[in-house]
C-alpha positions as CSV (number, residue, x, y, z in Angstrom):
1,X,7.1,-5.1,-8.9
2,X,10.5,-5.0,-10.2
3,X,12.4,-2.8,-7.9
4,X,10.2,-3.6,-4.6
5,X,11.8,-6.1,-3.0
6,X,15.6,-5.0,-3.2
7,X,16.6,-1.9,-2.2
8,X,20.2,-2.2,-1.8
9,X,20.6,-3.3,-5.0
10,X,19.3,-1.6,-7.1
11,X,19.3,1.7,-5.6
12,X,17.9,4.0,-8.3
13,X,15.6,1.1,-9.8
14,X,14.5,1.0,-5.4
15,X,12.9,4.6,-6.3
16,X,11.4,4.1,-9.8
17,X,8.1,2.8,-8.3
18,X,6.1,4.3,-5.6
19,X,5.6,2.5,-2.3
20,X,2.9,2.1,-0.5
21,X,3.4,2.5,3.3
22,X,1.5,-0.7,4.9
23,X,-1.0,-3.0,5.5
24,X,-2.8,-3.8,8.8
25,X,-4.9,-6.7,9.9
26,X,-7.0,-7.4,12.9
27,X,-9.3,-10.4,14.3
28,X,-12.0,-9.9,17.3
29,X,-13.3,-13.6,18.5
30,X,-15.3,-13.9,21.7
31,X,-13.6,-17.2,22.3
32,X,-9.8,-18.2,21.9
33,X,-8.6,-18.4,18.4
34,X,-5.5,-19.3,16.7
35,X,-4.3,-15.2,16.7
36,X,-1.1,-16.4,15.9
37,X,-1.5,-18.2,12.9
38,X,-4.8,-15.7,11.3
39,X,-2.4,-12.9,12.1
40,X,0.8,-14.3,9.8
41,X,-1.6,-15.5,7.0
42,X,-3.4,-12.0,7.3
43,X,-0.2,-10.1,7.4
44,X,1.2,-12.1,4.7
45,X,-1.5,-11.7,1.9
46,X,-0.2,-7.7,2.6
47,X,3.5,-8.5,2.4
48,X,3.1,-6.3,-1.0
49,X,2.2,-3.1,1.1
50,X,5.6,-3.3,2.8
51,X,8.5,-5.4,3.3
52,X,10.9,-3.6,6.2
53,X,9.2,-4.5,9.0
54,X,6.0,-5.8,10.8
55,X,4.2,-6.6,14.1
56,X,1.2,-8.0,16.2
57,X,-0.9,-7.4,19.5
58,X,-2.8,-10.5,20.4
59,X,-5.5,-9.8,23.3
60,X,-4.9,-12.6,25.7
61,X,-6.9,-13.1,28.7
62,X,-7.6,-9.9,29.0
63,X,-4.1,-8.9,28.9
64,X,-2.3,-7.1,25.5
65,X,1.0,-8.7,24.1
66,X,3.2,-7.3,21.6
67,X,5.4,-8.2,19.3
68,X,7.4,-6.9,16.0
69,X,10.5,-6.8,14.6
70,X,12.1,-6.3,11.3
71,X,12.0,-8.6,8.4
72,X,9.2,-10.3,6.2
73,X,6.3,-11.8,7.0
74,X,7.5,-15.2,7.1
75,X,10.6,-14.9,8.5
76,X,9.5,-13.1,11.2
77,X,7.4,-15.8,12.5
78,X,9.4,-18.6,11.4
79,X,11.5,-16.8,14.6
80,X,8.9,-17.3,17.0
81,X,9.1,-20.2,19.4
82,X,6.3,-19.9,21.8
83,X,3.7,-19.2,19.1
84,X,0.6,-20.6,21.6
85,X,1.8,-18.1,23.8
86,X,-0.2,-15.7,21.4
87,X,-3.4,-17.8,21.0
88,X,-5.7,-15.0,22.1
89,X,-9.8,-14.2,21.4
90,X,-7.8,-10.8,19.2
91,X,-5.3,-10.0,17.5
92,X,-3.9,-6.8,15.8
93,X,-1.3,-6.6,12.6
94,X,0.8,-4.3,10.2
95,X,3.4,-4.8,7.7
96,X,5.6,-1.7,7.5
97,X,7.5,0.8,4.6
98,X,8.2,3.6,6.2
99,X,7.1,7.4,5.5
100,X,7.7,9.0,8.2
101,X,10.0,8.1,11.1
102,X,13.0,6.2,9.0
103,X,13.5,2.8,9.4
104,X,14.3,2.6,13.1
105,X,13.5,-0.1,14.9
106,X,11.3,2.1,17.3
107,X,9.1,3.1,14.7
108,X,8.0,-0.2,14.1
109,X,4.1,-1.1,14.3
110,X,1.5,-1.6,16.9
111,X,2.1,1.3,18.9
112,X,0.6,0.5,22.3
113,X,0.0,2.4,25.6
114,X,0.6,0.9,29.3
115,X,-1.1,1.9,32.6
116,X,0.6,2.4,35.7
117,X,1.6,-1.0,36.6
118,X,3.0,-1.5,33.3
119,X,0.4,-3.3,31.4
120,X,-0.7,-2.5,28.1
121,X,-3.8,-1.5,27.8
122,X,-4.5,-0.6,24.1
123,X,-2.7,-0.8,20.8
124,X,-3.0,0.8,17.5
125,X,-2.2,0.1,13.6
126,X,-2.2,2.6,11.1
127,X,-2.4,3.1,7.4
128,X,-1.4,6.4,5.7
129,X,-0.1,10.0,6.8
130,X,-1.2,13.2,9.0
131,X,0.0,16.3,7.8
132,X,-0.3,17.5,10.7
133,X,1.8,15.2,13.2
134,X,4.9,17.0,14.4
135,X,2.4,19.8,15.3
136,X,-0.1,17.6,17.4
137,X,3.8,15.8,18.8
138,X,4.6,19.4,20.0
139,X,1.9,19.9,21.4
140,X,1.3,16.5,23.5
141,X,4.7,17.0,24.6
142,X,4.5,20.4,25.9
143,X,1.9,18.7,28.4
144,X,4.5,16.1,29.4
145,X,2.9,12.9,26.9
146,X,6.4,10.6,26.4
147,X,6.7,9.1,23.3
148,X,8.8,6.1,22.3
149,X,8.7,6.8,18.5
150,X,11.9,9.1,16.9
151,X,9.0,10.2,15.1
152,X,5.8,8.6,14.2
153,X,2.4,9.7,13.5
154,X,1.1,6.6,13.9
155,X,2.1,7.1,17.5
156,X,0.5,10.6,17.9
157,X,-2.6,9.1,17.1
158,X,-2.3,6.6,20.3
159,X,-1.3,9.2,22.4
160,X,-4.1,11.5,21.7
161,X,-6.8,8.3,21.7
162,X,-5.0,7.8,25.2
163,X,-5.4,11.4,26.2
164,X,-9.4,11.7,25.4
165,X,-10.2,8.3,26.6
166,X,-9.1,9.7,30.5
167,X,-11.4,12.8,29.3
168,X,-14.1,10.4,28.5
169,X,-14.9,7.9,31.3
170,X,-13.2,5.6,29.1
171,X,-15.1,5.6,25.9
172,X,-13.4,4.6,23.0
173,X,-15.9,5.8,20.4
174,X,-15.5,9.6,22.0
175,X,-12.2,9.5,22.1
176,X,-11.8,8.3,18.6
177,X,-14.2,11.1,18.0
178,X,-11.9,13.9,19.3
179,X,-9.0,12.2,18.0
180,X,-9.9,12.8,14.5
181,X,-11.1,16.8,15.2
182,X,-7.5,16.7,15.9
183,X,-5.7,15.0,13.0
184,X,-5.7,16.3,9.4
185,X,-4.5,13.4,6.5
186,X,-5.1,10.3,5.3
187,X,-5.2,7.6,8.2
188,X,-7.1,3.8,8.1
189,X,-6.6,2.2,11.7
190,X,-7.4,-0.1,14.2
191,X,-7.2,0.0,17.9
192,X,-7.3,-2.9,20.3
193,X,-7.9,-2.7,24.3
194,X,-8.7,-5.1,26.8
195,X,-12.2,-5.5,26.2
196,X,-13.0,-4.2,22.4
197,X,-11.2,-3.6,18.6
198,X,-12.4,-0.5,16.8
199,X,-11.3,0.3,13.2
200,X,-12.4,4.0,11.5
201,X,-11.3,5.6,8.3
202,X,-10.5,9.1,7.2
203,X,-13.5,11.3,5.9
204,X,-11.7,11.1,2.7
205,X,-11.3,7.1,3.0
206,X,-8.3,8.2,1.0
207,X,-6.0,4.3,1.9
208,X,-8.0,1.2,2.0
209,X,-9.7,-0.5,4.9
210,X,-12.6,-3.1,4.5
211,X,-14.4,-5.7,7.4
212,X,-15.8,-9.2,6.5
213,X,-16.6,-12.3,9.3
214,X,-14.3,-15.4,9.8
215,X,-17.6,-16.6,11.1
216,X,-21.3,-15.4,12.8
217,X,-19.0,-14.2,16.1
218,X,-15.6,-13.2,14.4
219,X,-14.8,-10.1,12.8
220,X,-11.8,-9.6,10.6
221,X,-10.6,-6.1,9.6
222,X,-8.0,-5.5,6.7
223,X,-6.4,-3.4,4.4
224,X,-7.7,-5.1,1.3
225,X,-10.3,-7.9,0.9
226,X,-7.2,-10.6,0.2
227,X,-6.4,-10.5,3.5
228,X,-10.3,-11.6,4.7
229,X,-9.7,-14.4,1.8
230,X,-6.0,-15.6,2.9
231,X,-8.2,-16.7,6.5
232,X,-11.5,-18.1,5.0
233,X,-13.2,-15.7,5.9
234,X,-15.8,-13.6,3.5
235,X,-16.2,-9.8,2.3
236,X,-18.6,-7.7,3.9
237,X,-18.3,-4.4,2.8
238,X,-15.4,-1.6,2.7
239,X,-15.6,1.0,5.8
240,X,-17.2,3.9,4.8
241,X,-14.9,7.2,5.0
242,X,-15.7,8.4,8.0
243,X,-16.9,5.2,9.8
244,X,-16.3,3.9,12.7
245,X,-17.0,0.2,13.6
246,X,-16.6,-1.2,17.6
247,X,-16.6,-4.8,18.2
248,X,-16.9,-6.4,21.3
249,X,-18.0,-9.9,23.1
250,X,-21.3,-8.5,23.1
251,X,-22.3,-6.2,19.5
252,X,-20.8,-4.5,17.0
253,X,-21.4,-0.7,16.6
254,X,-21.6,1.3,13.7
255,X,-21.4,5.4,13.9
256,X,-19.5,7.9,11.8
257,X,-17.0,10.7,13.1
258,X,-18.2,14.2,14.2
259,X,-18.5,16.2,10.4
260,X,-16.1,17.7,8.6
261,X,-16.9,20.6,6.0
262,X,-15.8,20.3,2.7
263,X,-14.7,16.5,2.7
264,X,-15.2,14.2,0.2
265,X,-14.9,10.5,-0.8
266,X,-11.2,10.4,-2.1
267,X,-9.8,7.0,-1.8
268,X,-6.5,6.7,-3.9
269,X,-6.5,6.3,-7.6
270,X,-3.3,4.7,-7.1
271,X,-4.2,1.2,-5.2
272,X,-6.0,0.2,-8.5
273,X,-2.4,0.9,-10.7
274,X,-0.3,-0.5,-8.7
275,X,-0.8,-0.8,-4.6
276,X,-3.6,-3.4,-4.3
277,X,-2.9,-7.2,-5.3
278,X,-5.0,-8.2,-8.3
279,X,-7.1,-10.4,-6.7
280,X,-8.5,-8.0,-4.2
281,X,-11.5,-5.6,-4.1
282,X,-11.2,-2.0,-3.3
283,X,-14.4,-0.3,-2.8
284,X,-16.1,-3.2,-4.0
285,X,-14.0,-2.8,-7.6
286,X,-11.9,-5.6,-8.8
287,X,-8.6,-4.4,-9.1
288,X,-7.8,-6.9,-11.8
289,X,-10.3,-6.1,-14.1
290,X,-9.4,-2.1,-13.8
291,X,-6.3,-3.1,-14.5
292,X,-7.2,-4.7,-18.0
293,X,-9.4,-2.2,-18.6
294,X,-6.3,0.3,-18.6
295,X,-4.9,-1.7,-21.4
296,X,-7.9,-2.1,-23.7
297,X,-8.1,1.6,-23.7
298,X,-4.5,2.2,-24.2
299,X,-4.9,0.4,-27.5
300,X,-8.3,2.3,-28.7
301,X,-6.9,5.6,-27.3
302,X,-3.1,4.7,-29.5
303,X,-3.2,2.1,-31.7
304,X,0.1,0.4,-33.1
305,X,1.2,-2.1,-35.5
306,X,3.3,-5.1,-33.3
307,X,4.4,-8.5,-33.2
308,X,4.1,-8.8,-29.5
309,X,2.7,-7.4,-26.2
310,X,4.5,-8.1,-23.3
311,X,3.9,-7.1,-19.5
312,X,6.4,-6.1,-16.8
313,X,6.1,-8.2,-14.5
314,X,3.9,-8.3,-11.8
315,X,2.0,-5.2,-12.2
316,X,2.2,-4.8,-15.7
317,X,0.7,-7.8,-16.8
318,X,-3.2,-7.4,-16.8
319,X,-3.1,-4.5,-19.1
320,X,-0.8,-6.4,-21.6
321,X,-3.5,-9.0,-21.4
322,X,-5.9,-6.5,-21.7
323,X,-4.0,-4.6,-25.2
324,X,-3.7,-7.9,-26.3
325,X,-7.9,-8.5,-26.2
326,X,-8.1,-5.2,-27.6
327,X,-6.2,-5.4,-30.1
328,X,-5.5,-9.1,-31.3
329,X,-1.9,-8.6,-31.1
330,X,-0.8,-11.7,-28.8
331,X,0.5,-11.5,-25.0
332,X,3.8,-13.8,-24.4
333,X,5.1,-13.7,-20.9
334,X,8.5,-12.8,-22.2
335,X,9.9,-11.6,-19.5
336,X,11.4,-14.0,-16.9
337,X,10.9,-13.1,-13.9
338,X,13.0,-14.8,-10.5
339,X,11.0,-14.6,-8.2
340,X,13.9,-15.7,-5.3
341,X,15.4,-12.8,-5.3
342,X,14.9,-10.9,-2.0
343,X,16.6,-7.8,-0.5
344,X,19.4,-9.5,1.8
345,X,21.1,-9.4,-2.1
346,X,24.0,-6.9,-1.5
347,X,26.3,-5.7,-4.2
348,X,28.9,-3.3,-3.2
349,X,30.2,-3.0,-7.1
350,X,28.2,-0.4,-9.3
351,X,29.1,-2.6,-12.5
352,X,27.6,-5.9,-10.5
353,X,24.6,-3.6,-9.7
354,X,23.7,-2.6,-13.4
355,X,23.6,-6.4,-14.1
356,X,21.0,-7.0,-11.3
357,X,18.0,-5.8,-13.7
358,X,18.7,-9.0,-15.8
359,X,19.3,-11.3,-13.2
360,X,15.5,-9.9,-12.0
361,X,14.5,-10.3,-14.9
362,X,15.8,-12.2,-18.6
363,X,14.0,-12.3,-21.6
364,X,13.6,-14.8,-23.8
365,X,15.6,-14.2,-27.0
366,X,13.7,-16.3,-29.6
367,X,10.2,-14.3,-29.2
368,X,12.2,-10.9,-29.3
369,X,14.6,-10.5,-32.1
370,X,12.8,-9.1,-35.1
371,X,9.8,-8.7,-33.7
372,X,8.2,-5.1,-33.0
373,X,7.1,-5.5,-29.2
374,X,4.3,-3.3,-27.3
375,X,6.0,-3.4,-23.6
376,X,3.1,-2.6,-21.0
377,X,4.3,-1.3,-17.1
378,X,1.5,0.1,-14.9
379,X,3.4,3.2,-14.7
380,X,6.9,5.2,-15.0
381,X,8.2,6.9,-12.0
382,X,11.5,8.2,-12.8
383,X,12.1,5.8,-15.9
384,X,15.4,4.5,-14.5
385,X,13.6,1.0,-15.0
386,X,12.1,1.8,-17.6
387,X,15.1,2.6,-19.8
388,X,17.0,-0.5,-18.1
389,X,14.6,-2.7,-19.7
390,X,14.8,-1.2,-22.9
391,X,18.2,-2.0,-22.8
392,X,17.8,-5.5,-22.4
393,X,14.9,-5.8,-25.5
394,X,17.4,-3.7,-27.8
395,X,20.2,-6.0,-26.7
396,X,18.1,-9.2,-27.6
397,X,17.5,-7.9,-31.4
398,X,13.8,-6.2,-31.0
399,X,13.2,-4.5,-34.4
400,X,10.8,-1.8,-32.5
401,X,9.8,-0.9,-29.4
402,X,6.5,0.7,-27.9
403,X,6.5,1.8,-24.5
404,X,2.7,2.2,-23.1
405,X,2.0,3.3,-19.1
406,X,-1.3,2.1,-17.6
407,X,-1.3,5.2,-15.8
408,X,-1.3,8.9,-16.6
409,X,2.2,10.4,-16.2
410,X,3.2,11.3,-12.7
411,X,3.7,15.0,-12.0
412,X,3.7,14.9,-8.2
413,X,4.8,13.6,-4.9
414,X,2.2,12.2,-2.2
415,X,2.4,13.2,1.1
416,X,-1.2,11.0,2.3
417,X,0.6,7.9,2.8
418,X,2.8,6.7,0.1
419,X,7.1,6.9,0.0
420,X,7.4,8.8,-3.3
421,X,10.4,10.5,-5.5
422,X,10.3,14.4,-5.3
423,X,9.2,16.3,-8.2
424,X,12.7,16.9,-9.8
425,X,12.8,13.1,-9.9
426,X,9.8,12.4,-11.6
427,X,10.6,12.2,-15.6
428,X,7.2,13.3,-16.2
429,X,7.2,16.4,-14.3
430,X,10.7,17.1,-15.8
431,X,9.5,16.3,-19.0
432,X,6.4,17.2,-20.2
433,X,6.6,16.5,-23.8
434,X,6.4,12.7,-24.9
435,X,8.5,12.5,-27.1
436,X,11.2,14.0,-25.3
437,X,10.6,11.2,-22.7
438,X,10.4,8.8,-25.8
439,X,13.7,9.9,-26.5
440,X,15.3,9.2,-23.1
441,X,13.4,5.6,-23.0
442,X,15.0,5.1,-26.0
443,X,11.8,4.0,-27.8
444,X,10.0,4.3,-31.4
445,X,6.6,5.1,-29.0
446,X,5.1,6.1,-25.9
447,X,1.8,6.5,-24.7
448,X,0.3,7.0,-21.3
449,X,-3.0,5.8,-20.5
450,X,-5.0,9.2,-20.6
451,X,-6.9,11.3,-17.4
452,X,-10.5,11.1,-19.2
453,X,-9.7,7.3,-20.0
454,X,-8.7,6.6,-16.2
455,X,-11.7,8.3,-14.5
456,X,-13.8,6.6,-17.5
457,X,-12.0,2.8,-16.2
458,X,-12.8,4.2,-12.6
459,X,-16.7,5.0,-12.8
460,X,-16.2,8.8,-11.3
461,X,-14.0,11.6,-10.3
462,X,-14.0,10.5,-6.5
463,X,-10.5,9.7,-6.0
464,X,-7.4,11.4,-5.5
465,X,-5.4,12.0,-8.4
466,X,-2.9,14.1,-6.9
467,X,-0.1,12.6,-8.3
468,X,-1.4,12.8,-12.3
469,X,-2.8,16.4,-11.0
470,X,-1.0,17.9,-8.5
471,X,-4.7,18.2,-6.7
472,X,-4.8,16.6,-2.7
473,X,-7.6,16.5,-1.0
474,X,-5.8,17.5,2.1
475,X,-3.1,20.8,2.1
476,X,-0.1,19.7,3.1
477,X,1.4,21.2,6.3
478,X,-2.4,21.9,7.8
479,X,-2.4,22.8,11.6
């Protein structure tokens, strides 16, 4: 991820990839665990899904605790002192980049809700984006419902669990039911109270969220099955879209929310390009191997002569290794990536900020001048970076250059969950021809991977392409 982890740097090279908008993690033990320590290692393997801000809600004798902050992972416990203060029998997590809401310090997640007396009494996570949020706010609000969010959808979903659970006698599994008549989007969550953790998924199961055990009597819930591995613990099975699952001391309960016409399984096309670490399963697909799939048919669907493949780092890599398979022409990690650079890096000078793309990331000159070189990213956003990096091969003596995307070009924003350029930033949809975009790159070549070969890779046409398409599942603005 070139451009991730500094955003005052680099600030056009900050929007030349898409971002996903988090990761959340939860534990339910019958007995006292560890929360603290499952929690960071959970939250941690999801650092990649966003890197502003994160929090927890430990269940503690029958008593909810929060805490978040901004910051990574790591540094944000490193902070805590008292960490057996949040040794709990559950614990709830999410690592933050913000949609909706800005980066305010009150929009960071769990969300949770107190009684009378001031205790909390259940706390959420969420994944993704309603469409419909600042309608439902509105609406809450007009009934005297506080919020503490400057805006958060995450936060209208707590609300209105909180408002149907006093409708309900308390039943968490109703209220989640009339919750999601309510919203309209893409949403993954989990909820914690005082006695119970329940996590459910959008009909669409358009962002991630899988459940595996820690052991017989512990249940771990996460946005991708690395988080389940960072704990020891083992894969069970992604939540359906649809589902929800309720965990107690007692059972777990499986049921699915009241139907919804015309919904289909969507999950994003995107976590498998770029979102998901390698080494995790989404819908029971190894990301990894899609990944080099992408590039073995981005060499059978365009061949070219070449010295060289080489990967951007990290995401570009499998399909580079993949081209290479495909097409004999051998993979050299060329490009040096340094890795300890992190985004308190702050360069007032616009002539120290252009440098910052080879201080990221420096080739090595002897296996690229005179050599024709096949350079593989997993997709072009705006092409800032993209042309940046060309730079930097031209500069080192490459005799040609072929750009290749592992993705089909983007044409559209999202709006289910993901912080995305609008459409007059997007090269692609600016520039429909290829070689027009060639020109701009500043390359001999370019080829994106193509829509039939990506839903080939895939196994089926149920996922949202709505960025390669301009097709959503869900209309934007829905009441």
């Amino acid at each position: 991820m070139i451009s991730q982890l500094f955003p005052s740097i680099l600030e056009n090279n900050y929007f030349d990839k898409f971002h996903d908008e988090c990761g959340v993690f939860g534990i339910y033990s019958p007995d006292k665990v560890d929360t603290f320590s499952l929690v960071q290692f959970g939250l941690f393997a999801l650092q990649h899904r966003g890197q502003e801000a994160c929090g927890f809600s430990v269940l503690r004798d029958g008593f909810i605790i929060s805490h978040k902050n901004e910051g990574l992972v790591l540094d944000f416990f490193r902070k805590i002192s008292n960490s057996e203060c949040y040794h709990g029998n559950a614990v709830i997590g999410h690592t933050r980049y913000s949609t909706e809401g800005g980066q305010s310090k009150k929009n960071i997640q769990p969300f949770f809700g107190e009684d009378s007396y001031g205790r909390s009494t259940i706390s959420i996570v969420h994944n993704g984006n309603l469409v419909n949020a600042q309608y439902l706010r509105k609406k809450l609000e007009s009934i005297g419902v506080n919020f503490i969010s400057e805006y958060s959808d995450s936060e209208v979903i707590l609300r209105l669990i909180q408002k149907y659970l006093l409708e309900s006698d308390n039943s968490l599994e109703k209220a989640i039911q009339k919750t999601t008549i309510d919203i309209k989007g893409a949403y993954s969550v989990i909820v914690l109270m005082d006695n119970k953790m329940a996590a459910f998924r959008d009909p669409n199961g358009i962002r991630p969220l899988c459940y595996g055990m820690l052991n017989e009597k512990t249940y771990i819930f996460s946005s991708e099955t690395c988080g389940i591995d960072s704990v020891g613990g083992f894969y069970v099975r992604d939540l359906f879209p649809g589902e929800i699952i309720i965990v107690d001391k007692k059972s777990i309960q499986f049921s699915t929310l009241t139907e919804k016409k015309n919904t289909r399984k969507r999950i994003c096309s995107f976590e498998y390009v770029y979102f998901s670490r390698p080494d995790s399963l989404i819908e029971n697909i190894n990301v990894y191997e899609i990944r080099e799939k992408s590039g073995e048919k981005l060499y059978e669907q365009h061949p070219v002569e070449a010295d060289v493949v080489i990967g951007v780092p990290d995401s570009g890599v499998p399909a580079s290794i993949g081209y290479s398979k495909a097409s004999g022409i051998p993979f050299k990690p060329i490009l040096v990536k340094n890795k300890y650079i992190g985004r308190s890096f702050i360069i007032p000078q616009q002539e120290m900020r252009e440098k910052m793309v080879n201080l990221k990331l420096n080739p090595i000159l002897y296996e690229i001048k005179g050599k024709r070189i096949v350079i593989i990213d997993d997709s072009i956003v705006r092409g800032t970076t993209s042309r940046r990096l060309v730079h930097i091969l031209r500069k080192a003596g490459a005799k040609e250059i072929h750009f290749r995307s592992a993705s089909p070009p983007i044409i559209g924003p999202c709006y289910l969950g993901v912080d995305t350029p609008s459409k007059k930033d997007l090269i692609s949809y600016n520039h429909i021809d290829k070689k027009s975009i060639a020109k701009i790159l500043n390359v001999d070549s370019l080829e994106f991977l193509s829509m039939d070969n990506f839903i080939d890779i895939l196994g089926s046409t149920h996922y949202c392409f709505g960025c390669f398409t301009g097709n959503y599942p869900v209309k934007k603005n829905i009441i």
